[in-house]
C-alpha positions in Angstrom: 256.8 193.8 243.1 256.8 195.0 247.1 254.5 194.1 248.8 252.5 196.5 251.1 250.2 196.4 254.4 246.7 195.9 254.0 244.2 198.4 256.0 241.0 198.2 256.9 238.2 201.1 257.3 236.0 200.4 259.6 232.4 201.6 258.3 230.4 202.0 261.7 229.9 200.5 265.0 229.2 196.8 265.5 225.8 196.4 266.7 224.8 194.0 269.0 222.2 190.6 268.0 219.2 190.6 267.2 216.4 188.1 267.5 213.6 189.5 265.2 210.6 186.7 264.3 211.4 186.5 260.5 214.8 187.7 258.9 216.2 187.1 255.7 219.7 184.8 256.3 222.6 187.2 255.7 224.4 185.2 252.8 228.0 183.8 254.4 231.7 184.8 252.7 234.5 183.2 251.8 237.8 183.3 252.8 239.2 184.4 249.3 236.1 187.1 249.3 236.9 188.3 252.4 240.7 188.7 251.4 240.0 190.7 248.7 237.3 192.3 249.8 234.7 192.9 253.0 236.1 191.5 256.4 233.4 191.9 259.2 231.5 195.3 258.7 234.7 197.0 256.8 235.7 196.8 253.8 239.2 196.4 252.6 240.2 198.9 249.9 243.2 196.7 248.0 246.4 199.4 248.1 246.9 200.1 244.0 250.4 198.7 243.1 253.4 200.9 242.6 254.2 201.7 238.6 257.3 200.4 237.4 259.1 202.5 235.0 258.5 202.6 231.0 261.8 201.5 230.7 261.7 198.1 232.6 258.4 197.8 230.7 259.9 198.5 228.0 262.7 196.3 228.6 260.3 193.5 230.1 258.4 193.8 226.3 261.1 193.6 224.6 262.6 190.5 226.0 260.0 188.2 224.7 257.1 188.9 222.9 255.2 185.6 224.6 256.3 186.9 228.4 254.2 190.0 227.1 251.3 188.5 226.7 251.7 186.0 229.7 252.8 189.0 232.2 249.7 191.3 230.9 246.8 188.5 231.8 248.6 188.2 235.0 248.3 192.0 235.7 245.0 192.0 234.4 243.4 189.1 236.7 243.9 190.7 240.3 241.9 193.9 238.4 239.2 192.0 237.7 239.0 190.1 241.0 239.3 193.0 243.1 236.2 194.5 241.0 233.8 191.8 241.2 234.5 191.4 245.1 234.2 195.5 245.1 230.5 194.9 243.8 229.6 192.1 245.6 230.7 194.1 248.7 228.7 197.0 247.7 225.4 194.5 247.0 226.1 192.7 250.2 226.1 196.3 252.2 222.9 197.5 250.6 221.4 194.3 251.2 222.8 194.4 255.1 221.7 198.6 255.4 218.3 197.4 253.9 217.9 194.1 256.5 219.3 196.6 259.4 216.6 199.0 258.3 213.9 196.5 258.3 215.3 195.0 261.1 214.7 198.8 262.9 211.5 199.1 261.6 210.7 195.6 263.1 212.1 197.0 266.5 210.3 200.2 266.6 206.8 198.2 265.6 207.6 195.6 268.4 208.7 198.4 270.9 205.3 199.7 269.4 203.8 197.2 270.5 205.8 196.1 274.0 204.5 199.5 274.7 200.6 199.0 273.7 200.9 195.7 275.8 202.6 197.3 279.0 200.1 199.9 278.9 197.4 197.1 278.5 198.8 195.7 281.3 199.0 198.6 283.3 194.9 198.9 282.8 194.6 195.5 284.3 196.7 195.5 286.9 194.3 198.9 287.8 191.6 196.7 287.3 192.6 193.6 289.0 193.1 196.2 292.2 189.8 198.0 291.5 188.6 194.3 291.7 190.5 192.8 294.2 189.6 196.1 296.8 186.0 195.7 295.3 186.1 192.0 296.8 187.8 193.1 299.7 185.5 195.4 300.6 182.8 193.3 300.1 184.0 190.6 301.8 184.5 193.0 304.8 180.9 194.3 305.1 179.3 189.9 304.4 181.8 188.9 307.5 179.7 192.0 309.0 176.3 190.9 308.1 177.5 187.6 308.6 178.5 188.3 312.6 175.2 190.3 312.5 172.8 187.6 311.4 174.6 185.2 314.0 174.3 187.5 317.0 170.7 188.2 315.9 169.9 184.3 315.2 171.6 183.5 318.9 169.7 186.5 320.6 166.6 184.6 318.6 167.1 181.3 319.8 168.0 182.2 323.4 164.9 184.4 323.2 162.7 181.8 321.9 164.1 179.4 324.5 162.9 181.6 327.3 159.2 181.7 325.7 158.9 178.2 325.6 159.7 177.9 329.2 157.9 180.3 330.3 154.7 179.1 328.0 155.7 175.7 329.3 155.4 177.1 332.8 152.3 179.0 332.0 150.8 175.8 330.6 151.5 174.0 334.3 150.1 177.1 336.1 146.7 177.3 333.8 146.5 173.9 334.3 146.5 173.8 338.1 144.5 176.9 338.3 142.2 175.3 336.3 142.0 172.1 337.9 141.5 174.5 341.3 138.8 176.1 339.5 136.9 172.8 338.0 137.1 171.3 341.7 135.8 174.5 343.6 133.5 174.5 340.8 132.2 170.7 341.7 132.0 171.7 345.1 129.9 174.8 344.6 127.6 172.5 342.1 127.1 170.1 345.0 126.4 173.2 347.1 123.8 174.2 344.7 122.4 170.9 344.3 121.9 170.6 348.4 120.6 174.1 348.2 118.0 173.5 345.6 116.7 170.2 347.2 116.2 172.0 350.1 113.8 174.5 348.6 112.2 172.0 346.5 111.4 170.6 349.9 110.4 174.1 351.6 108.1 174.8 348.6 106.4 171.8 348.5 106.0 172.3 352.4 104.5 175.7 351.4 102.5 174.5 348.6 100.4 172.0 350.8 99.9 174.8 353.8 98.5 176.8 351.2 96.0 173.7 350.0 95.5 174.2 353.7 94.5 177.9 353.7 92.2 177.1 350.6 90.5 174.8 352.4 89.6 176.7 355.2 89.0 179.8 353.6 86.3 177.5 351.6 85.1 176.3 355.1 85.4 179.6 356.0 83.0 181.5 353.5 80.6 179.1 354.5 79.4 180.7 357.0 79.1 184.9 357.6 79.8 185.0 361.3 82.5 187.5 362.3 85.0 185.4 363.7 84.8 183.2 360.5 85.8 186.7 358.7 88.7 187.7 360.9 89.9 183.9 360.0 89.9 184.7 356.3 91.6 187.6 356.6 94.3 186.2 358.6 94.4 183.0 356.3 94.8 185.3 353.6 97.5 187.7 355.0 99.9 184.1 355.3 98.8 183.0 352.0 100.0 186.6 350.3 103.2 185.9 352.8 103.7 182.4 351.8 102.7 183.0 348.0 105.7 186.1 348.2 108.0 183.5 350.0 107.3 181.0 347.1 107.9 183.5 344.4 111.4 184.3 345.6 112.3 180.8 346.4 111.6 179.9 342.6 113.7 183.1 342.0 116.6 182.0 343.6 116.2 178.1 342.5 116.0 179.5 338.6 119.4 181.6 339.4 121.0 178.5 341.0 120.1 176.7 337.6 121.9 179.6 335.4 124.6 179.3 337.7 124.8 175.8 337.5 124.2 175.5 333.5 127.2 178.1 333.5 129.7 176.2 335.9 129.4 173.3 333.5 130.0 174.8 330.3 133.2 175.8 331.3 
């Protein structure tokens, strides 16, 4: 029996790995099943074997009866071989179409998803620059406020630091004004004081040359001569003078005594 070439028919492309989270393990081959059957992703269709004629079978038979019998199992067994790697072949490629199609559906679900989270992370990139120009922003305008307050807290200080000098000045000028003011004020007190001891003194001279007058007018209206009467009246004309003097003197000394009450309240 000749032998011929084996071919194989290649049944698609080979696609590359992949990695998905849970796959069913594709079930390995053996060498013998791979012989007589799938190699790779093709599958090898056995090449039938050529038909003798009837008359070597014929012949063959009739040689030995036993031979018959032995020759026809050993035709038979590659047959049976060849079918039972046939369907295994044909249940492995189902199950490997069915795990590829699973295995697609698992790829679009997680490019599904790749693209749900790539979108997601598109929104918060967005966001994280909404925020980050958000902070940046307001970071800007506190540095402002922030250089603001300073300026306006040094313009304060440099401010206040004029008002207490000059309030500190102020203070030493009221204070030497009024020290001026309390020793013109003891002097003009002293003045007074002079001043009204000297019309105490002209009042009490006044007050006795009008005891003076009373008495002679009394020694006067003794008598009724006419000399006696021009006396009176002239006695009486200096004691309306020196009454008028008196009254104004005790004018002035009660206004000297306001005055005076006044200078040492303050």
């Amino acid at each position: 029996m000749s032998q011929v070439k084996k071919k194989t028919r290649p049944l698609g492309l080979i696609r590359g790995k992949l990695h998905p989270e849970k796959l069913t393990p594709i079930p390995s081959l053996k060498v013998e099943q791979l012989k007589n059957g799938v190699q790779g992703s093709a599958i090898i269709i056995p090449t039938p074997l050529p038909e003798q004629g009837k008359g070597s079978n014929h012949q063959t038979k009739e040689e030995s009866p036993n031979s018959d019998n032995h020759s026809s199992g050993i035709s038979r067994s590659p047959k049976i071989t060849e079918d039972i790697s046939h369907e295994k072949c044909e249940q492995e490629i189902k199950e490997g179409l069915k795990r590829e199609k699973d295995l697609k559906d698992q790829l679009k679900q997680l490019q599904r998803q790749l693209n749900e989270a790539k979108r997601a992370l598109t929104m918060k990139e967005e966001e994280s620059r909404m925020l980050h120009l958000q902070l940046t922003e307001q970071e800007k305008e506190m540095s402002s406020r922030l250089a603001q307050e300073k300026s306006l807290h040094e313009s304060t200080q440099y401010k206040l630091k004029e008002t207490q000098e000059d309030l500190e000045q102020t203070q030493e000028q009221h204070g030497i004004i009024i020290e001026k003011q309390r020793e013109e004020m003891n002097q003009q007190i002293m003045k007074l004081e002079s001043l009204l001891s000297e019309k105490d003194a002209i009042i009490a001279d006044r007050d006795q040359k009008l005891v003076k007058l009373k008495a002679h007018m009394a020694e006067a209206l003794k008598g009724n001569s006419w000399e006696r009467q021009q006396q009176l009246e002239e006695l009486t004309k200096e004691m309306l003078r020196i009454q008028e003097e008196c009254d104004i003197l005790r004018m002035k000394v009660k206004t000297l005594n306001k005055t005076k009450q006044v200078i040492k309240s303050h």
